[in-house]
C-alpha positions in Angstrom: 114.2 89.2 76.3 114.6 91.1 79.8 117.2 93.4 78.5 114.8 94.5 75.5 111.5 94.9 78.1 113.9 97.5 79.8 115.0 99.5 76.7 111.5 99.5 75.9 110.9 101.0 79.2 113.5 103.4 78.8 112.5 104.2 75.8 109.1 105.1 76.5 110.6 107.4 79.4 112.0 109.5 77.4 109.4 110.1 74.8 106.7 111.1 77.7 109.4 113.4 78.8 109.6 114.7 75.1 106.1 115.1 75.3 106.1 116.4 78.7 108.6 119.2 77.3 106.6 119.8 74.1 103.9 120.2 76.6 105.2 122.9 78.5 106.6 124.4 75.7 102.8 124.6 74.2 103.7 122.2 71.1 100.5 120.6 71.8 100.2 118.6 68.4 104.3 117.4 69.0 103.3 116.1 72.6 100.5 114.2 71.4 102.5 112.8 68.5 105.7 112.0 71.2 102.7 110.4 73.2 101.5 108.1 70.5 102.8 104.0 70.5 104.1 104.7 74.7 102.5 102.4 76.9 99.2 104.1 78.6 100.6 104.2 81.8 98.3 106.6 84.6 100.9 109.5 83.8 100.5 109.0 79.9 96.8 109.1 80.2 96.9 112.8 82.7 99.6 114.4 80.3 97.5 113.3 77.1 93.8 114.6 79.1 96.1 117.6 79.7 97.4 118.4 76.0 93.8 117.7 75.0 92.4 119.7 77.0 94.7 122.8 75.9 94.0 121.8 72.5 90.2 122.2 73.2 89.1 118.7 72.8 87.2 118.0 75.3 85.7 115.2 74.3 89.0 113.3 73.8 90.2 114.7 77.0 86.8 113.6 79.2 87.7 109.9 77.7 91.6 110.2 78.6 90.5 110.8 82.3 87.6 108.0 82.4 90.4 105.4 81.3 92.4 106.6 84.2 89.8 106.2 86.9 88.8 103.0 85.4 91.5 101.0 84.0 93.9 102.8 86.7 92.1 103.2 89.6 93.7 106.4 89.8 91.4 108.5 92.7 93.5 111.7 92.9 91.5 115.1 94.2 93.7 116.9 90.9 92.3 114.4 88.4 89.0 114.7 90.0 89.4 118.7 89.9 90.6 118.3 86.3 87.5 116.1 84.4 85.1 118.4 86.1 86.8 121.4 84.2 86.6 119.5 81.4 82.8 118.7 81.4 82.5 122.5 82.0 84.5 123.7 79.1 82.5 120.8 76.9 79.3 122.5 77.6 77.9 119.8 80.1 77.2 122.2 83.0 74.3 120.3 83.6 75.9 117.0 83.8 78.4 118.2 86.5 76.6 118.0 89.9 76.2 114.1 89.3 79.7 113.9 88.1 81.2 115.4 91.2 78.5 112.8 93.3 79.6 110.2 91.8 83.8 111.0 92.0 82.5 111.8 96.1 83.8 115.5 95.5 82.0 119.0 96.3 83.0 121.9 96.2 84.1 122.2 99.7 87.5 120.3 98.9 88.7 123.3 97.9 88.9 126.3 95.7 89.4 125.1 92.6 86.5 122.5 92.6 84.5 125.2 93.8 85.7 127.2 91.1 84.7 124.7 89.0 81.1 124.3 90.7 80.9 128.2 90.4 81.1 127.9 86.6 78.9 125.3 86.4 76.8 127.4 87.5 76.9 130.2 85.8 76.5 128.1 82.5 73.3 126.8 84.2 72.6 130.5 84.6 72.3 129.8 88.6 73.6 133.3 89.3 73.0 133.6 93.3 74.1 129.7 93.4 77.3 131.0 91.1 77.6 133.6 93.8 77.9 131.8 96.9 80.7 128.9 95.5 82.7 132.2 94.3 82.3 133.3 97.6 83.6 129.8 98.9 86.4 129.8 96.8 87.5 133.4 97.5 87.4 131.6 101.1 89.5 129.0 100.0 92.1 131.3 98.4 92.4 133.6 101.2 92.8 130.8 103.4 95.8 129.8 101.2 97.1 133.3 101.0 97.2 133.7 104.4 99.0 130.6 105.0 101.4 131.2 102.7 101.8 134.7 104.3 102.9 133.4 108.0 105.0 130.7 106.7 106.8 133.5 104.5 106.8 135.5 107.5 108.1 132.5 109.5 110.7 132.0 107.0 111.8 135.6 107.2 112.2 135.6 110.8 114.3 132.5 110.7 117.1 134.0 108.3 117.1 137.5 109.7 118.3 135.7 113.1 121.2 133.7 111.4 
């Protein structure tokens, strides 16, 4: 009985990495199909809310990512980021400001939930509102840039010496 638990196991590997490659290779309906009788592990549940949400199903995609946080516990800022894009490309701008309260997010973690709050907005057709989180993620993203920058830098200075 232990030996067939771990071909299971095995098994089920290597169809989410079937579906992962289906994935990346935008055979959205072959990932979801390579997804389908593999346990719903946390990392089943995020590729499916992912291939859903390319697919534009929303709906199905919201529900992948509510079974995470509550059959998983799962409390990730990315999966946090990644349902409030999805209530925003639903159409439930209006639902997203209690949505964020309640996963303890803002958008001051960062550009792309500001992003996100930003477009919220402008669904909500809060235009100066829209404004000032573009602002904050422009902030964000030239923080980032200019990080990445000096440790390029950094890195250049180190090989042109060896």
């Amino acid at each position: 009985m232990n030996s067939l638990c771990h071909v299971l196991k095995i098994v089920h590997f290597f169809l989410y990495v079937q579906a992962y490659c289906f994935y990346r290779l935008n055979q959205l309906s072959e990932a979801l199909a390579a997804l389908n009788g593999v346990e719903r592990s946390e990392n089943v549940l995020q590729l499916e809310a992912q291939i859903l949400y390319r697919k534009g199903e929303f709906g199905e995609c919201i529900s992948s990512y509510q079974k995470i946080f509550k059959e998983h516990k799962l409390n990730s800022s990315e999966i946090k980021t990644n349902i409030v894009a999805a209530y925003i490309a639903r159409g439930h701008a209006t639902e997203v400001s209690q949505l964020m309260e309640s996963l303890k997010v803002s958008a001051h973690n960062g550009f792309e939930m500001a992003y996100n709050a930003a477009c919220a907005s402008i669904e909500r057709k809060e235009f100066s509102k829209a404004e000032e989180l573009l602002l904050l993620a422009h902030r964000y993203l030239s923080c980032c840039t200019c990080l990445l920058d000096t440790i390029s830098f950094s890195l250049f200075q180190c090989i042109t010496r060896s």
